[in-house]
C-alpha positions as CSV (number, residue, x, y, z in Angstrom):
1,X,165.2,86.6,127.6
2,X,164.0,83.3,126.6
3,X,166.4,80.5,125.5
4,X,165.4,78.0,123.0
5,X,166.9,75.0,122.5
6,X,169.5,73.9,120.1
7,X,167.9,73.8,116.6
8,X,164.1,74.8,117.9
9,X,162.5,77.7,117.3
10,X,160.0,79.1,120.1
11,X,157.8,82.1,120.6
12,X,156.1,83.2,123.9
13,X,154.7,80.4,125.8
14,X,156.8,77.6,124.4
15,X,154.9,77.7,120.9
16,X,156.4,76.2,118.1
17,X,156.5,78.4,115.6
18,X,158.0,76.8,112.7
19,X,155.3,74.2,113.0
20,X,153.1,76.6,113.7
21,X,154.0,78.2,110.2
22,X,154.2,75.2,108.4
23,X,150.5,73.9,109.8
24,X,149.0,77.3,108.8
25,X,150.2,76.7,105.2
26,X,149.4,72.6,104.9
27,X,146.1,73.4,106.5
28,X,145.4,75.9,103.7
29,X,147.2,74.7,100.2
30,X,145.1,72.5,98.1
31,X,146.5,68.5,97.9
32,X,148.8,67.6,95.3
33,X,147.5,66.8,91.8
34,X,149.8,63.4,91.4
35,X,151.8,61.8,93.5
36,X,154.1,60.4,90.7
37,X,157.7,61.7,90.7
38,X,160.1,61.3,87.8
39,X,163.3,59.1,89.3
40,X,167.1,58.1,87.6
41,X,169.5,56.0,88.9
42,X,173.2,56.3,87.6
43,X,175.5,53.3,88.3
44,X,179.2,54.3,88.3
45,X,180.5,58.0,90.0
46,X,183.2,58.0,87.9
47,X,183.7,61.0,85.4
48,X,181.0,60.4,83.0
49,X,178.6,59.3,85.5
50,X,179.0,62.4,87.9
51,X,179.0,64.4,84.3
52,X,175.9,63.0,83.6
53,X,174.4,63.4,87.4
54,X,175.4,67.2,87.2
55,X,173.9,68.4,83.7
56,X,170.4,65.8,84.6
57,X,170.4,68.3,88.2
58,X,171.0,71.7,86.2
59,X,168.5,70.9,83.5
60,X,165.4,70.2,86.4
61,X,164.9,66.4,84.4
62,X,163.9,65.1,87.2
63,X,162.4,64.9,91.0
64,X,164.6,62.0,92.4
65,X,168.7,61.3,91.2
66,X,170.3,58.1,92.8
67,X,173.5,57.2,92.0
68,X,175.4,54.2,92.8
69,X,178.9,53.1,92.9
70,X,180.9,50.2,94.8
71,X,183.3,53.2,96.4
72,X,181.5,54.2,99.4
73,X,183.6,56.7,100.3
74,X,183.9,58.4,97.0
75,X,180.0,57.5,96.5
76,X,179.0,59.9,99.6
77,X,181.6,62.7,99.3
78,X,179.8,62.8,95.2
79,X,176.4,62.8,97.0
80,X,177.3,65.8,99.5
81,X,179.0,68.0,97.0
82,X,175.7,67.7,94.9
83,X,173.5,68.4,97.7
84,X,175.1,71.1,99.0
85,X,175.0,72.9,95.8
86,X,170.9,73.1,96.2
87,X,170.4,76.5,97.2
88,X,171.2,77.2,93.2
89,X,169.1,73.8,91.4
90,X,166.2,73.1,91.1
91,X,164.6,70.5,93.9
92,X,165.4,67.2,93.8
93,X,166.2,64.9,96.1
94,X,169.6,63.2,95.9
95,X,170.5,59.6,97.1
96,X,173.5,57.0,97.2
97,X,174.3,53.5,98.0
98,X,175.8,50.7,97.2
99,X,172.8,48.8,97.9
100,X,170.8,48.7,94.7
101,X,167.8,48.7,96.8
102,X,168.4,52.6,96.4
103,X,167.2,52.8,92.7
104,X,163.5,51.2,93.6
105,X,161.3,52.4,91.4
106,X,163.2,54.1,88.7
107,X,161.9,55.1,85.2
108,X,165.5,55.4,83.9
109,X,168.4,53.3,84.5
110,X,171.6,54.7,83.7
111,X,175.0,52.4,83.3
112,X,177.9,54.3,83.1
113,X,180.3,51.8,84.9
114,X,182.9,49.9,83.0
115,X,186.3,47.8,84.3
116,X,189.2,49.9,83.0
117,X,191.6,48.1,80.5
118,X,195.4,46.8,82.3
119,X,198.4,47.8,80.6
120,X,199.0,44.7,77.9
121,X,195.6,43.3,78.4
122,X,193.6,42.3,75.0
123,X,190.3,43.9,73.8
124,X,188.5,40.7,74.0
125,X,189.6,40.3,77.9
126,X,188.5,43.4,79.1
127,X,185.1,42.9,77.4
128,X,184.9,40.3,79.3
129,X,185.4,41.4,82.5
130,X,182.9,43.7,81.6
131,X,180.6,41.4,80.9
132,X,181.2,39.5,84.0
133,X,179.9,43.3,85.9
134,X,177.1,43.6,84.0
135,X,176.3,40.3,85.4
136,X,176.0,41.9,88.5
137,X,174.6,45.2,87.7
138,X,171.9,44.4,85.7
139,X,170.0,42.1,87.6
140,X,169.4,44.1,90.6
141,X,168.3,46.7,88.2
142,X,165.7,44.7,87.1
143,X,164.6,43.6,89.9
144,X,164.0,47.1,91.5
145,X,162.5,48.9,88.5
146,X,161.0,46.0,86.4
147,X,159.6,48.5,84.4
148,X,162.3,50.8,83.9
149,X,164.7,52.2,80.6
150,X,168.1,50.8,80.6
151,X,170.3,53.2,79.0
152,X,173.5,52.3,78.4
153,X,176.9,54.4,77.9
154,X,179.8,51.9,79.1
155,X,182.1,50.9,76.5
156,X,182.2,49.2,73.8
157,X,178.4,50.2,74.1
158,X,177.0,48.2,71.5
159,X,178.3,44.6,72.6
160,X,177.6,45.8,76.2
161,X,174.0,46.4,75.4
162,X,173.3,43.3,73.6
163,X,174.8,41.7,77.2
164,X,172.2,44.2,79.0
165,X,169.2,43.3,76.9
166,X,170.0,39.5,77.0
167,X,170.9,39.7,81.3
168,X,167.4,42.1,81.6
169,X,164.9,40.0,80.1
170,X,163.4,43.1,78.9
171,X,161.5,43.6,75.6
172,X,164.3,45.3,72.9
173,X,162.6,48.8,72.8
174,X,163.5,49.3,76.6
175,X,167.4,48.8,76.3
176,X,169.1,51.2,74.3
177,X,172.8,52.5,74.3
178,X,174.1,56.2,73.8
179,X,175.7,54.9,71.0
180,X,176.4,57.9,68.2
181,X,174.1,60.4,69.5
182,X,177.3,61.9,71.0
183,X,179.4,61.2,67.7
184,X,176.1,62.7,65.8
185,X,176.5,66.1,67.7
186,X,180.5,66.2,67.0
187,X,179.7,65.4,63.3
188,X,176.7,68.4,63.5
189,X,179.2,71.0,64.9
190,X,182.2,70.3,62.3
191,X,180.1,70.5,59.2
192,X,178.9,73.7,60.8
193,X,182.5,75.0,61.4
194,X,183.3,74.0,58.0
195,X,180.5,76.0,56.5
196,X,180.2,78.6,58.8
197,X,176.6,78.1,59.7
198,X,174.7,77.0,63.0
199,X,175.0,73.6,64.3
200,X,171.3,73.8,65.3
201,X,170.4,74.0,61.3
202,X,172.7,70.9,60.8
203,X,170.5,67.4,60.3
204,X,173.1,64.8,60.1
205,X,173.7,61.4,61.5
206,X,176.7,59.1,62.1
207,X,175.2,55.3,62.5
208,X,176.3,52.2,62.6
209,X,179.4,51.1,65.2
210,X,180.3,53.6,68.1
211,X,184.0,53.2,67.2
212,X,186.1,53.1,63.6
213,X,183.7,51.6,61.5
214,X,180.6,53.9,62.0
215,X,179.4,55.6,58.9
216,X,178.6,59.1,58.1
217,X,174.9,58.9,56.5
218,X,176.3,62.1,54.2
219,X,173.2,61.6,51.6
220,X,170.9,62.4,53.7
221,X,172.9,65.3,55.9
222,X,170.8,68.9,55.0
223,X,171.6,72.4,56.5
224,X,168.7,74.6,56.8
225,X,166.3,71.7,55.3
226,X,168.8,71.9,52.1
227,X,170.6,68.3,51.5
228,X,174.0,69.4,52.3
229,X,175.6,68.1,48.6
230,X,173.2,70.5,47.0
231,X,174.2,73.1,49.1
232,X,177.9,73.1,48.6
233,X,176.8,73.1,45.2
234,X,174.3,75.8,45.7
235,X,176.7,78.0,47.7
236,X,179.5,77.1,45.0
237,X,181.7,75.8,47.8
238,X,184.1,72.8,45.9
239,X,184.1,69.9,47.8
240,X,185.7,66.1,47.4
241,X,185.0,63.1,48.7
242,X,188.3,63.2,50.3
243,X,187.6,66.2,52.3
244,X,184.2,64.5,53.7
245,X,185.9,61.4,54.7
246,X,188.4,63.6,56.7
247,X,185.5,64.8,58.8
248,X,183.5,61.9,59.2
249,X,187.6,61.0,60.3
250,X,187.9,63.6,62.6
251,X,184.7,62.9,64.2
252,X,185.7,59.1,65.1
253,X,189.1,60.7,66.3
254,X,187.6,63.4,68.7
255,X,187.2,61.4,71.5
256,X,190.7,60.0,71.1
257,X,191.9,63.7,71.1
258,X,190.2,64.8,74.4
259,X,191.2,61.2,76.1
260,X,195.0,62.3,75.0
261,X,194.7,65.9,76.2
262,X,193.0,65.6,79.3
263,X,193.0,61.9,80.1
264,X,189.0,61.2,79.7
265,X,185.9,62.5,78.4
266,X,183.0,63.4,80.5
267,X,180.9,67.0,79.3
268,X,179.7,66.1,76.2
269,X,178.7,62.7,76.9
270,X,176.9,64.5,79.9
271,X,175.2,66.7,77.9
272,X,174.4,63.8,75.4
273,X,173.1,61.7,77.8
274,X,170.9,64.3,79.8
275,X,169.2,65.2,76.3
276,X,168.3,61.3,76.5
277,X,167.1,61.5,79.5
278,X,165.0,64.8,79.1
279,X,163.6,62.9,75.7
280,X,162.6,59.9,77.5
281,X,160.9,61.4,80.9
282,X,159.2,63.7,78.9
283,X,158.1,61.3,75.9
284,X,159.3,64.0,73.6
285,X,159.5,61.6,70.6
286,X,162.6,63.2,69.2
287,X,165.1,61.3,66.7
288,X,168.5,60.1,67.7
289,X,170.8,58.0,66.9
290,X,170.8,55.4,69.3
291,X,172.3,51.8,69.6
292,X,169.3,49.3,69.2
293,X,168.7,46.1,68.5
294,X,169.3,46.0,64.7
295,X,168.4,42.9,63.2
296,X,165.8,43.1,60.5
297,X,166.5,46.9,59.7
298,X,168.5,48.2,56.5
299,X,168.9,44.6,55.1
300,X,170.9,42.8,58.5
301,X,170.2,40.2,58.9
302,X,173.2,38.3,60.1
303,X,172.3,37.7,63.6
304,X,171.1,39.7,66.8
305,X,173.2,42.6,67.1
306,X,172.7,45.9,68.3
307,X,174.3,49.1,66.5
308,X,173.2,53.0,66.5
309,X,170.2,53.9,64.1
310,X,167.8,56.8,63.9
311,X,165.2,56.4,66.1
312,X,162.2,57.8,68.0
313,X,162.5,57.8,71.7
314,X,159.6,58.4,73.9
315,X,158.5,57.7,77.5
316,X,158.3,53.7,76.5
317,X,161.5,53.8,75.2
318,X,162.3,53.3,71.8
319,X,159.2,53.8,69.4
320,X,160.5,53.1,66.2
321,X,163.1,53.1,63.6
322,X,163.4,55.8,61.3
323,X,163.1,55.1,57.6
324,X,166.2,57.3,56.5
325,X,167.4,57.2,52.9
326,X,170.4,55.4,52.3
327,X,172.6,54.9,49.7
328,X,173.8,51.1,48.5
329,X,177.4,52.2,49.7
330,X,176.2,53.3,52.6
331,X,173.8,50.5,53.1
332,X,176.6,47.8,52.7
333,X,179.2,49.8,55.3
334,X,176.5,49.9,57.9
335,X,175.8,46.2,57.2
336,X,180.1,46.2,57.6
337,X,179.8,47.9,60.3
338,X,177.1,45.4,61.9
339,X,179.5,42.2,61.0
340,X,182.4,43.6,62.9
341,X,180.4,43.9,66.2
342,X,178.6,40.3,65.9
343,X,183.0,39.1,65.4
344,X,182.7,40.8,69.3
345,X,179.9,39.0,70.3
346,X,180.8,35.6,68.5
347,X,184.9,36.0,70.4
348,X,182.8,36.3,74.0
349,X,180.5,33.1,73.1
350,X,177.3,35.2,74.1
């Protein structure tokens, strides 16, 4: 009996037959149509990065995932738990470093890493030691994929990417933060809850601020194409302005809730993001509510700031703004809402 050797496989007369197989089907299939491969790169294996790594794999978004953290360990035990799951995803190769060098050639760039905040240490401090990372993330980023989306999730997102679109150089369109998309879908699923209908009939937006002073666009909310005040009215439902303010509250108070119960959040935000993703590698032109640079739009005009609108996102980027009705009150709290971020931005002297 013949004996091959460890990790060959030979027939009669020392014939390689696993190249032999392969050759016989190269020789025959028809070359590739492209060459181009779709390629991400998360920064930060934390929760929400690795969140965001696992629903991008499951949803077949892309040919190439890199992630990168400054834990090396951590960074290649996250790597090997993905990759040995790939009997049951879809292909795609999966890298990690902590050389940046690894995200050459990305068409999305996605920042999940943040400084954590010290017990007793002020809001205005731990922005800016943020800052002072983003000062080193960014740059290699650019440098590597020059023509890349930055999308940004670390918090407080909207001061962080104002400091990414100032630190990349890049035109406005081509750095956007998560902002409210996420606080969008919470808002989506309670007014379905509360009226007992799908979420995926729900058209509703939460804009401004990703924190306490974002506003709940509830003009221009519809369920089933109906505005959603008519509705209520329509389905005789009695309803006060009280009891919309308490879920445009709860929405601002979910993530607080699943921070408090199981120390962090990470699936939504991974789904949230991924839906980004698959919007922007396959220039879907869908609306969300994003955090873009603001100025000019709705009447602000107080300085450069970014804060989440409606917008179109598509392979470039962001495409445009979306015209959305709003009302004087909720004109003037979005332009609120814009003031308190630039007070961020004015405290860190950027």
């Amino acid at each position: 009996m013949h004996k091959s050797g460890s990790g060959s496989s030979l027939g009669p007369g020392g014939l390689d037959l696993t190249q032999s197989f392969f050759k016989s089907i190269l020789n025959s299939a028809p070359p590739s149509s492209t060459n181009h491969r779709n390629k991400i790169s998360v920064i930060g294996a934390g929760n929400v990065g690795m969140a965001i790594a696992q629903t991008i794999l499951t949803q077949d978004i892309t040919d190439e995932l890199v992630l990168v953290d400054a834990v090396p360990d951590k960074l290649r035990g996250e790597m090997l738990d993905l990759q040995h799951a790939a009997a049951f995803l879809p292909r795609t190769k999966i890298l990690a470093s902590t050389d940046y060098s690894v995200t050459v050639g990305s068409e999305l760039c996605i920042v999940t890493a943040g400084a954590r905040q010290i017990a007793g240490e002020s809001r205005l401090n731990l922005l800016q030691r943020n800052v002072g990372l983003f000062k080193r993330i960014i740059p290699p980023l650019v440098r590597h994929s020059p023509e890349c989306v930055l999308l940004i999730v670390s918090n407080p997102v909207d001061v962080l990417s104002y400091v990414a679109w100032k630190l990349s150089g890049f035109p406005s369109n081509r750095v956007i933060g998560s902002g409210t998309n996420l606080d969008s879908s919470r808002f989506r699923f309670l007014i379905a809850d509360h009226l007992d209908v799908n979420a995926q009939d729900v058209q509703a937006y939460i804009v401004g601020e990703h924190g306490d002073s974002s506003v709940a666009l509830w003009s221009s909310i519809s369920v089933g194409g109906v505005p959603v005040l008519s509705f209520l009215e329509k389905q005789q439902i009695a309803y006060e302005k009280e009891m919309l303010e308490n879920i445009h509250k709860e929405v601002i108070d979910s993530a607080y809730e699943v921070i408090s119960l199981k120390g962090y959040t990470s699936w939504a935000i991974g789904y949230s993001v991924a839906s980004l993703a698959r919007t922007i590698l396959r220039d879907q032109r869908k609306i969300h509510p994003l955090s873009v640079l603001a100025k000019g739009f709705y009447d602000i005009d107080g300085g450069e700031v970014f804060l989440s609108l409606p917008v179109q996102l598509g392979r470039g980027g962001v495409l445009g703004v979306t015209n959305v009705h709003l009302t004087e009150e909720e004109a003037q709290k979005l332009r609120d809402s814009a003031n308190t971020i630039l007070q961020l931005l004015n405290q860190l002297g950027i």
